[in-house]
C-alpha positions in Angstrom: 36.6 0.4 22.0 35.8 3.9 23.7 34.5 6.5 20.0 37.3 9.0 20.2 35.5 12.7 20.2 37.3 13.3 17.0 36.9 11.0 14.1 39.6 12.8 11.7 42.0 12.1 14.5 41.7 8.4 14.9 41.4 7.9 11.0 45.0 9.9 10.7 47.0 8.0 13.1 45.3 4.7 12.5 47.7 2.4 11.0 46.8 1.3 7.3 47.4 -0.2 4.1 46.9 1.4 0.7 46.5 -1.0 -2.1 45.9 1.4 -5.1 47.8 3.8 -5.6 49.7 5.1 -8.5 53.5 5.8 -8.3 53.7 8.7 -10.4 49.9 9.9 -9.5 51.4 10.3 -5.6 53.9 12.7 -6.6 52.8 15.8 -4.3 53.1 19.6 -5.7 56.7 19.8 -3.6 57.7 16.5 -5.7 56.2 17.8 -9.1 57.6 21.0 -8.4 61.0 19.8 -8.0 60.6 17.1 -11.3 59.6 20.0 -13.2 62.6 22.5 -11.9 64.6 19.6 -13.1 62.9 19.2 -16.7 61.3 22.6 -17.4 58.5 22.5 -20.0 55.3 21.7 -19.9 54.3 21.1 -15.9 53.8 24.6 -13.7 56.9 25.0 -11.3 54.5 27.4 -9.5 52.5 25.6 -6.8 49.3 28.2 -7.6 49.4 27.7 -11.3 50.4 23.8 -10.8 47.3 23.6 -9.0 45.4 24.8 -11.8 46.9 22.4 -14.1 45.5 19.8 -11.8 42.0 20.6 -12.0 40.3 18.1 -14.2 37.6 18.8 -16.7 36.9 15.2 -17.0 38.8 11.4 -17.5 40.5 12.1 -20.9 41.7 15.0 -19.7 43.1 13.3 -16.6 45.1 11.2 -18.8 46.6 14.1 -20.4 47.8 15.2 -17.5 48.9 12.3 -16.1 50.9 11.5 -19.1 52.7 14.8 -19.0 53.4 14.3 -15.2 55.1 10.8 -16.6 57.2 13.1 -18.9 59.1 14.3 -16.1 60.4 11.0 -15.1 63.5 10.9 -17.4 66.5 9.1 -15.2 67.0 6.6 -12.4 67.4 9.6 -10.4 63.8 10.9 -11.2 62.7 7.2 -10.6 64.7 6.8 -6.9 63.4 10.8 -5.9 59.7 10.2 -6.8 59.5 6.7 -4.5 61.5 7.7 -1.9 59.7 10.8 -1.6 56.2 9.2 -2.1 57.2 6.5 0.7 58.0 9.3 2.9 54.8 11.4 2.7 52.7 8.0 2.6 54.6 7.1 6.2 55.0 10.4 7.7 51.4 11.9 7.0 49.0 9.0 6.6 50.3 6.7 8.5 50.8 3.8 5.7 52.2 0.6 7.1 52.1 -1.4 3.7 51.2 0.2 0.1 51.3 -1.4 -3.1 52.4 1.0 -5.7 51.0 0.9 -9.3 53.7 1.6 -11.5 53.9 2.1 -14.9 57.3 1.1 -16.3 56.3 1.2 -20.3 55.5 5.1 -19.7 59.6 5.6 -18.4 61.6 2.6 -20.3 60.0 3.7 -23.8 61.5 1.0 -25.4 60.5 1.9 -28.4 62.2 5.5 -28.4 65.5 4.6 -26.2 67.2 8.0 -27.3 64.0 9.1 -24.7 63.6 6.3 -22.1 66.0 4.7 -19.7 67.3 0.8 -19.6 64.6 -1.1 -17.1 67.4 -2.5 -15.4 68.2 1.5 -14.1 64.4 1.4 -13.7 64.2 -1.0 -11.5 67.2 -0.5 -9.4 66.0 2.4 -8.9 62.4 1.1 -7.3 64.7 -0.8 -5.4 67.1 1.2 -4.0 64.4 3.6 -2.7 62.3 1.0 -1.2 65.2 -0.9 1.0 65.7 3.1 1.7 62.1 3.9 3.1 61.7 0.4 4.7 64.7 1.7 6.6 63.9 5.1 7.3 60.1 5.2 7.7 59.4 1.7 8.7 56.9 1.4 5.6 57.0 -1.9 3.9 56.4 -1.0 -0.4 55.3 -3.9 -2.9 55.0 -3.0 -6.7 52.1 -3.6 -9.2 53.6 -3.6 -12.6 50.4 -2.2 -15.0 50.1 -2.1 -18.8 49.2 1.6 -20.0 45.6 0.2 -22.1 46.2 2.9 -24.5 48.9 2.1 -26.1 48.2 -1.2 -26.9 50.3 -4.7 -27.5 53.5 -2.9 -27.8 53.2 -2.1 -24.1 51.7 -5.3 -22.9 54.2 -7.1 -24.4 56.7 -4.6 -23.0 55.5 -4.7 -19.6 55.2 -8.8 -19.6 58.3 -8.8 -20.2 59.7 -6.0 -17.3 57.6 -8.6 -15.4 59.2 -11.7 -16.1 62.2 -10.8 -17.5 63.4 -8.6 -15.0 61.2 -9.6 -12.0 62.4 -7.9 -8.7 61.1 -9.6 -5.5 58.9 -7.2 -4.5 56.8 -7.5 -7.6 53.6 -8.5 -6.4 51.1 -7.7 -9.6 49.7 -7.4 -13.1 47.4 -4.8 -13.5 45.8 -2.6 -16.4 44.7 0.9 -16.1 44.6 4.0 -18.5 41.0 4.4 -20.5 39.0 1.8 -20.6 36.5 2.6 -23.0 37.8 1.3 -26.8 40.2 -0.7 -24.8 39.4 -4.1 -24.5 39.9 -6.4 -21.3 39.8 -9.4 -23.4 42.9 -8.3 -25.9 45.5 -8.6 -22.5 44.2 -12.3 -22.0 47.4 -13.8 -22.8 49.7 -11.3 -21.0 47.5 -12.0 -17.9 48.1 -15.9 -18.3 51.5 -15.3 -18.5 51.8 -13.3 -15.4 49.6 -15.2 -13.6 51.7 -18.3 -14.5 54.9 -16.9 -12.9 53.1 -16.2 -9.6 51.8 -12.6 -10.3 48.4 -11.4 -9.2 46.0 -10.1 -11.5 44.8 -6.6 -10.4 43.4 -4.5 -13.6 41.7 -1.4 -13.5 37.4 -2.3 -14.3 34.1 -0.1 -14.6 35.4 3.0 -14.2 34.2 4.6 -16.7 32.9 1.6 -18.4 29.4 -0.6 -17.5 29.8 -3.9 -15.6 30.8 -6.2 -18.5 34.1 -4.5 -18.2 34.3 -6.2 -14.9 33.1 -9.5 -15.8 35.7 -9.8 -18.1 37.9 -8.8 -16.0 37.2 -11.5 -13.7 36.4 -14.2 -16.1 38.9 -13.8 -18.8 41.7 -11.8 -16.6 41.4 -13.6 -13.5 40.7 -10.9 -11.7 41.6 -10.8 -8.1 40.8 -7.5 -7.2 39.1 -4.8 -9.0 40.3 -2.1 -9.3 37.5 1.0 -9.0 34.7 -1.3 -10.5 32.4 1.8 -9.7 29.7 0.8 -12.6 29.6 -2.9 -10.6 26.3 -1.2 -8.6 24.2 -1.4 -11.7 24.6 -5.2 -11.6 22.9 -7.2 -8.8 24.4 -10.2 -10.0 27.5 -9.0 -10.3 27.4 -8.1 -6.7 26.4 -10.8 -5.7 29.5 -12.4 -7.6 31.7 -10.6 -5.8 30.3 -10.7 -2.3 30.1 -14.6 -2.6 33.9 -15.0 -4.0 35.4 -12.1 -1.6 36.7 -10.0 -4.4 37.6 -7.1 -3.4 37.2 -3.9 -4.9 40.0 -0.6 -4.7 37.2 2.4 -3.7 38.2 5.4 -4.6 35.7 8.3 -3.6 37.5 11.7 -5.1 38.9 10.3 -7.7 35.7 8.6 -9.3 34.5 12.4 -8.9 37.6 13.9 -9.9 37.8 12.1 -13.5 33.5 12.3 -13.4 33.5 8.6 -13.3 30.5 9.5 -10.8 28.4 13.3 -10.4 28.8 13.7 -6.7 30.1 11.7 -3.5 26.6 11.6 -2.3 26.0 9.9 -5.6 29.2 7.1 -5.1 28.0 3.7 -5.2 30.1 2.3 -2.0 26.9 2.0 0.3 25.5 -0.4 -2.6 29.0 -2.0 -2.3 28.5 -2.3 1.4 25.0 -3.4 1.4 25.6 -5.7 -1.4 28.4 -7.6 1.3 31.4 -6.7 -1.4 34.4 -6.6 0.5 35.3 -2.5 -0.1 39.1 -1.4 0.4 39.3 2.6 0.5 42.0 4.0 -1.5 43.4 7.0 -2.4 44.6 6.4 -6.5 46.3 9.7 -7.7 46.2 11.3 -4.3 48.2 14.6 -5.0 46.5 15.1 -8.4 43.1 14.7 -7.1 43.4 16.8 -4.3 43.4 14.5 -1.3 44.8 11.7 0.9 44.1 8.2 2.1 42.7 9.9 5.5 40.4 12.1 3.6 39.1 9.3 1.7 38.5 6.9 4.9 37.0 10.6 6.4 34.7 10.2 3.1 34.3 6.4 3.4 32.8 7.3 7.4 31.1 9.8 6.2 28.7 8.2 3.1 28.8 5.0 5.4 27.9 5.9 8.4 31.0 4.5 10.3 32.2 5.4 13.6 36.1 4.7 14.8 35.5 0.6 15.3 33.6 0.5 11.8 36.9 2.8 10.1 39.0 0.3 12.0 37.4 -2.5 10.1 38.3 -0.5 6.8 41.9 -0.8 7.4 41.3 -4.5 8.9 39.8 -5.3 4.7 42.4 -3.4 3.1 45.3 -5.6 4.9 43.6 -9.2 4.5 42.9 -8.0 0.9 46.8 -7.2 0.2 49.6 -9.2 -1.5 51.7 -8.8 2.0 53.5 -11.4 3.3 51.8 -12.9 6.1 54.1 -11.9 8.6 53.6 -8.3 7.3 49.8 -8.7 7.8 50.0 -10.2 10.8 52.3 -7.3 12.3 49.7 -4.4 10.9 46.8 -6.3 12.3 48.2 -6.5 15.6 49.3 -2.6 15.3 45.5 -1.9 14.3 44.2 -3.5 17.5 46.8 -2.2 19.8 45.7 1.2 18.5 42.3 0.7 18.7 42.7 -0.1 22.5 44.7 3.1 23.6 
């Protein structure tokens, strides 16, 4: 293929797949903004002092304001405006094919405050209604990742084995794990991950984000990891790398966010050229997109950049990030036909 004179350009109309992102993390200033008009309180309605709010002093902090962004998701309606909306802006402006959304379902439900939470049978109608929606009006196909909020312990494994299996929808691809990681044990969720694993579900937790690589290894070992996502401390580990190059697990890159939360100093500093050289099979990803500051085409933009890619080497990016999904085949098949049709025009 001819390298277009603009990089930026390809990268944004390049078709692509997005494999870890989270649901309410997505939620752009507009969407925020109109959450918080809805549920006034603690989030900025302002876009100037919003974006204030969103600027990080490091990963606990993130989760703080995460968690009050997950305040503001109180109904069905909430729950059917945030996806729909999220689909829309993931179709319209990065040209996302196929995204797997991480949602947190514990976080909404609250089962253990119901005057506060709503019945996950709303909750997931509401996933659902919104999906069939933007499949329809964007074209975007949407698969969810169901993950357990680490910090708050059993109570919400339990509760989110059970939204898994209990109240499966079809498009409920994955188990996952995210939140802090360090005091959090991998190893505690072992049963929760057997149980998921048993009914079909892939294992997908959160890894060496902010932790070292044994985080990982358990993750792999005891979880049955079959992605990772971040695994950012994997590139102090040779043989860890060399783990994952020989089994083809891929890791969920994301640049700004591991900068954003100071999971690493600097981009210049981010350990996906070890990833690369190391043979790791690297999906770029976007995480918390709105909160961070950026988009899936700015991270592939990054990705180039530290990498040294031109358009056929980006192309190759969204090529991983489609064989590495949970898609059905005939949705990966379709995308990586679109990929190369668009790569020849």
């Amino acid at each position: 293929m001819d390298q277009p004179a603009d990089l930026s350009s390809f990268i944004a109309a390049l078709p692509k797949a997005e494999l870890h992102v989270h649901h309410v993390g997505s939620a752009s200033p507009t969407i925020v903004s109109e959450l918080a008009m809805r549920h006034p309180g603690v989030v900025p309605v302002d876009p100037d002092e919003l974006r204030r709010f969103f600027e990080f002093r490091d990963f606990g902090h993130f989760v703080e304001v995460y968690l009050a962004v997950v305040g503001l998701i109180r109904t069905d309606d909430d729950v059917r405006y945030l996806t729909y909306e999220v689909a829309r802006e993931l179709a319209t402006t990065q040209t996302v094919r196929y995204a797997e959304l991480t949602c947190t379902p514990y976080t909404s439900v609250l089962p253990d405050d119901p005057d506060h939470g709503m019945p996950i049978e709303a909750y997931t109608e509401a996933l659902e209604d919104a999906r069939i929606a933007a499949e329809r009006d964007f074209g975007i196909v949407l698969r969810w990742i169901y993950d357990i909020p680490g910090e708050s312990g059993m109570p919400a494994a339990d509760a989110t084995l059970s939204f898994a299996t209990n109240h499966r929808v079809d498009a409920l691809v994955g188990f996952g794990l995210g939140g802090p990681e360090i005091g959090v044990s991998r190893r505690q969720f072992k049963p929760h991950f057997d149980a998921a694993r048993k009914v079909g579900l892939h294992s997908v937790p959160h890894a060496g984000e902010t932790t070292g690589p044994e985080t990982i290894w358990d993750s792999l070992r005891v979880l049955g990891a079959e992605r990772i996502g971040h695994g950012t401390s994997a590139a102090a580990d040779p043989r860890l790398l060399d783990y994952l190059a020989a089994r083809g697990v891929p890791l969920e890159v994301c640049p700004s966010s591991n900068v954003a939360t100071k999971a690493v100093a600097s981009l210049e500093e981010h350990p996906i050229v070890a990833f690369r050289d190391a043979g790791v099979t690297i999906t770029v990803n976007s995480d918390d997109p709105s909160m961070f500051g950026t988009s899936l085409n700015q991270e592939y933009q990054i990705a180039a950049r530290l990498l040294g890619l031109d358009a056929a080497g980006v192309a190759e990016l969204a090529r991983a990030a489609t064989r590495a999904s949970f898609a059905p085949d005939e949705v990966k098949g379709a995308l990586l036909d679109e990929i190369e049709i668009y790569c020849r025009t």
